[in-house]
N, C-alpha and C positions, 0 to 999 in steps of 0.2 A: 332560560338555561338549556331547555332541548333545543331550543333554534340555535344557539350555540354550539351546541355536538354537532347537531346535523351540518353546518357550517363548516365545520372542522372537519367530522368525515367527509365533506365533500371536496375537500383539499387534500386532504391527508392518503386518502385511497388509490386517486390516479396517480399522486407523486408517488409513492410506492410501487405502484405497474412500471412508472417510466424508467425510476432506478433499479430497477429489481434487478436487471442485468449487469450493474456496477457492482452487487455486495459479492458476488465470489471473486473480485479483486480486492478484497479492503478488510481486513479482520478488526472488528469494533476494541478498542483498548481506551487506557485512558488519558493516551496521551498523544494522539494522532499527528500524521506530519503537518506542519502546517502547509497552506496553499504556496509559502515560496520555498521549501522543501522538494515538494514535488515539485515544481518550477524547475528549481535547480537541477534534480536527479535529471528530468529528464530533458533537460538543454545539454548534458554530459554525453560527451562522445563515445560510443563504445569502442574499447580498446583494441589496440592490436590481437591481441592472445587472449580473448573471451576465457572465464571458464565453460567448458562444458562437459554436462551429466548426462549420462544416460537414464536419468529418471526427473519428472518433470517438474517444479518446486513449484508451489503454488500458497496463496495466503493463509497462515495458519504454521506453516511446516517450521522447525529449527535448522538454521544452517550449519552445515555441519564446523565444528574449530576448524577445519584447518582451510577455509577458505577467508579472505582477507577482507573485511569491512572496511569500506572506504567514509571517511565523517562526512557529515553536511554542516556547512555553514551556519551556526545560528538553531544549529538543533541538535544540540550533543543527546539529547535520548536516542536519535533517529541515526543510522546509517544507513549507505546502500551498498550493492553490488548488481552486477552484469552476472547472469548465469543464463547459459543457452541463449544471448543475444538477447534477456528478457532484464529490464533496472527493474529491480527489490528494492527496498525499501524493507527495513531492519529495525527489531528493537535493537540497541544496542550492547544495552545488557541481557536481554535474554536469546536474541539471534533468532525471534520467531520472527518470520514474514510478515508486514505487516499492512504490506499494500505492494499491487504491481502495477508500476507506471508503464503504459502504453506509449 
């Protein structure tokens, strides 16, 4: 059984150094995009007339109503938008950020 932990921490620790710089993109929910979600968001072209903010949105924040959620395919929890040049990745129903595709 401790060789077992120990085994496990010794997995479990470095993957966490490696990711550590992915979770301020990714807010943990319980319903996350799936891999072809984010797929899709981010094969989508950004549009002609971006929205852009003067202030920076980031994983976590609520978007404000009056900007426009666009669906994804196969994931109605999930939308996204383009703000500041940057695809979000959206609860649906609650319009919190919920990942930002690069």
């Amino acid at each position: 059984m401790i060789r077992f932990v120990l085994v496990t921490m010794a997995i479990v620790l470095p993957a966490q150094a490696v990711f550590a710089g992915k979770t301020a993109n990714v807010v943990p929910t319980s319903r996350p995009p799936t891999d072809q979600a984010v797929a899709y968001v981010a094969s989508q072209p950004v549009p002609p007339n971006p929205v852009q903010m003067t202030e920076t949105l980031s994983a976590g924040q609520t978007i404000p109503e009056n900007l426009l959620l666009l669906p994804i395919p196969d994931s109605p929890h999930c939308a996204f938008l383009f703000v500041n040049q940057v695809r979000l990745i959206v609860d649906a129903r609650t319009r919190v950020v919920i990942q930002i595709v690069d």
